[in-house]
N, C-alpha and C positions, 0 to 999 in steps of 0.2 A: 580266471575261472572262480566261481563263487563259492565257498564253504561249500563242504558235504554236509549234508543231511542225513543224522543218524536217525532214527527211532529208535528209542529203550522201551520195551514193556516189559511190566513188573507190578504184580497186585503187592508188593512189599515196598514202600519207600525207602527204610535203611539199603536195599539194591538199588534201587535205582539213583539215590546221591552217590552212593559209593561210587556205583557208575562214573556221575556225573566226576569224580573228583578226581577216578583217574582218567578222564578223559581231557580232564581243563586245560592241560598242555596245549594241544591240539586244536585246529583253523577247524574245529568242526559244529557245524549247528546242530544241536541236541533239541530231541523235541520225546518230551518224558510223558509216558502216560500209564496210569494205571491199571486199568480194562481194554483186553482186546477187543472190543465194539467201540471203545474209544477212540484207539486204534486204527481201528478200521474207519471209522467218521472222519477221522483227521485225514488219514492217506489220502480217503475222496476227495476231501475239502481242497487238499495239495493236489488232486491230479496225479496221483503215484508220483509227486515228483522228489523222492525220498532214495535215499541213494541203498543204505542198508537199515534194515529193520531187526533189531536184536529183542526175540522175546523169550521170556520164561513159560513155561507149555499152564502150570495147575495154578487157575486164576479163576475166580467166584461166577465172572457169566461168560466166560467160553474158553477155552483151552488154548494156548499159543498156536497150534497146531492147526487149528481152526483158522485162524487169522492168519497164520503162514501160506495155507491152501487156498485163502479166497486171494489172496495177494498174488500168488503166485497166476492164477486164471488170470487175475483183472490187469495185473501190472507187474508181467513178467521178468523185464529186467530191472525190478527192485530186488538187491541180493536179501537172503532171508539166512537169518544164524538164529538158532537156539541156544540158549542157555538156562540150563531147568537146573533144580538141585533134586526134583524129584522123577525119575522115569525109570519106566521099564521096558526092555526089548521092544515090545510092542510097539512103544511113543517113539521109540529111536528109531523101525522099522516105518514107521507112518510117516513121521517127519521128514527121515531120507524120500520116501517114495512113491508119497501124495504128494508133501510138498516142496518137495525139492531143494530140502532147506542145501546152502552151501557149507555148509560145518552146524556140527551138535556137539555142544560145548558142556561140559558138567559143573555144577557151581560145587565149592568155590573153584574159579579160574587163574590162574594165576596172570597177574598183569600182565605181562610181557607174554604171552600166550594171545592173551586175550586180546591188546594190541597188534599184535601181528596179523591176527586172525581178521582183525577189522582191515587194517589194511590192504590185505591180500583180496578182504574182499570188496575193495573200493577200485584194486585194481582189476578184477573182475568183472565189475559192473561196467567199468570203462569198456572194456571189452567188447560186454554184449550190447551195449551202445552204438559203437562204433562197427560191430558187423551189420544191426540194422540200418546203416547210411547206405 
């Protein structure tokens, strides 16, 4: 089987390397971007073919949350995780229940959280993979 395909979004770069540094361990293909319309251009360009998409919600031209939601219509069994440093009930309510995020995560995360959480959700996407056969 080929690498996972993560997506990181983050209008903050020191997140998204960080990201990046604790993930290096790991067989996984990173693909960093800045802007959820970013984002979003790239998933189409990939065909949803991205395994889990980890974004932050309070970003300059669209909210994680946004991009969570169209993901979730367009290319449903892409897992979606949040990781915001900023929210309020509201974004926690919307994120669970527009977009169906699979875990909302508060920054900072603690690594071994945060890796677990990927994992769990990579064994999730297998899942709803393998129910649509």
């Amino acid at each position: 089987m080929s690498n996972r395909k993560i997506m990181l979004v983050d209008d903050d770069v020191n997140i998204l390397n960080s990201l990046e540094r604790v993930l290096h361990s790991e067989s996984y293909d990173l693909i960093k971007c800045e802007r959820a319309m970013e984002a979003w251009d790239l998933l189409n360009q990939l065909n949803g073919e991205v395994d889990v998409i980890v974004s932050d919600n309070m970003m300059p031209d669209a909210d994680g949350i946004v991009l969570l939601k169209m993901a979730r219509r367009k290319y449903p069994n892409v897992v979606r995780i949040m990781l915001t440093g900023e929210s309020t009930l509201a974004d926690a309510e919307e994120a669970i229940n527009s977009a169906e995020v699979y875990k909302f995560l508060n920054k900072p995360c603690k690594v071994d959280k945060f890796k677990t959480v990927l994992e769990e959700a990579i064994n999730y996407r297998d899942f709803l993979v393998s129910r649509d056969k």
